[in-house]
C-alpha positions, -999 to +999 in steps of 0.1 A: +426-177-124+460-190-119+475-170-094+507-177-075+503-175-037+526-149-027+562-156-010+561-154+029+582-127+044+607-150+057+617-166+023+614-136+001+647-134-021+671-101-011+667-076-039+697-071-063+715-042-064+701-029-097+665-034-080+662-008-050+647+017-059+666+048-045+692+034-063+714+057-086+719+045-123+735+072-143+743+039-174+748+046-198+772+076-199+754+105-216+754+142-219+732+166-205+718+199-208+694+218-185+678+250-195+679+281-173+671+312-188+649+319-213+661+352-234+642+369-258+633+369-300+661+381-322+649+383-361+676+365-386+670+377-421+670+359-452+674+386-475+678+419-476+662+450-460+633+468-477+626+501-469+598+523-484+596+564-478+563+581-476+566+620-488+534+630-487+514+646-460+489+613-455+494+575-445+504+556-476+506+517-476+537+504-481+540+466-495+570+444-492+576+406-507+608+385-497+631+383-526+649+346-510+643+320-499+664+307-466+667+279-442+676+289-408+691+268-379+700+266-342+731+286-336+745+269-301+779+289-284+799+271-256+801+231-257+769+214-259+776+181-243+745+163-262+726+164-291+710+196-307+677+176-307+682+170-268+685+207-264+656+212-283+636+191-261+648+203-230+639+236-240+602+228-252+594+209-224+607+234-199+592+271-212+562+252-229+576+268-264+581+253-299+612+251-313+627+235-343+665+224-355+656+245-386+625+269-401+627+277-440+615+317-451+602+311-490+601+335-515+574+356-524+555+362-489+543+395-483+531+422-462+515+458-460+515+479-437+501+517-434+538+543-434+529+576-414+535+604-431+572+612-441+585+581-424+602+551-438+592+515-432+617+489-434+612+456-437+630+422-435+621+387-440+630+361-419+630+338-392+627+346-355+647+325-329+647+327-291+676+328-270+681+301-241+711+297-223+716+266-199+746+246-186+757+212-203+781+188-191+788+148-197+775+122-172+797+093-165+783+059-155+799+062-124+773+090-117+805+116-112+804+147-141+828+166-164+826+203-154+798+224-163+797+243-191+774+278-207+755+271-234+736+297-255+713+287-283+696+307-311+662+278-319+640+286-349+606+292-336+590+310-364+592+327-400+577+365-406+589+399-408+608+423-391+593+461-392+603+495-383+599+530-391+628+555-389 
């Protein structure tokens, strides 16, 4: 083996200023986002709602098919100081949850589902998204910040149906 005797103490080089390691680096200047609250599922329809009444004295099944298909995306409020995909991430790697830029609901999926007695079932087809909010702001390369700004996001975690009776 060819190994280099090490440098005695006394003529080891200073490190550089880029080499400490408690050292701050905020280069390059980026945005940020951090998530703090995780909301819950709202139901964004691609079509429109079914419904189905049962006026008989039994159960009935009741059968719906989506009539659309529709692509669904993040929805962000307040400025959003980096990339949707950076949001994304954040957001997956802090609630453990998968979320995508965009989820498509196709046409001709259905469903059944047992409608009590004189009851209506509704029913919409759609994608369901979970509400985050968090705080963004843009990191300078002098390590100072812009101020700090709400963000709420809408991500795409999942396509299905909406139900209810009435």
């Amino acid at each position: 083996m060819d190994k280099q005797p090490e440098e005695p103490a006394s003529e080891a080089k200073p490190p550089l200023p880029g080499d400490l390691p408690a050292a701050v680096d905020c280069a390059p200047a980026h945005g940020v986002y951090i998530p703090t609250k995780q909301g819950r599922k709202y139901h964004r329809a691609v079509g429109p709602t079914n419904s189905n009444y049962n006026n008989t004295s039994r159960t009935a099944k009741s059968t719906f098919t989506s009539e659309v298909t529709g692509e669904v995306g993040v929805a962000v409020t307040g400025k959003l100081e980096t990339s949707v995909g950076t949001l994304l991430a954040k957001v997956k790697a802090k609630y453990e949850v998968s979320v995508s830029a965009k989820l498509t609901a196709k046409l001709g999926n259905s469903i059944s589902v047992d409608t009590p007695s004189h009851k209506t079932t509704h029913a919409t087809y759609g994608v369901w998204r979970l509400k985050h909010t968090g705080k963004s702001y843009w990191l300078h390369a002098n390590c100072t910040t812009t101020p700090e700004h709400t963000v709420t996001s809408y991500s795409p975690f999942r396509v299905g149906w909406y139900l209810w009776e009435s």
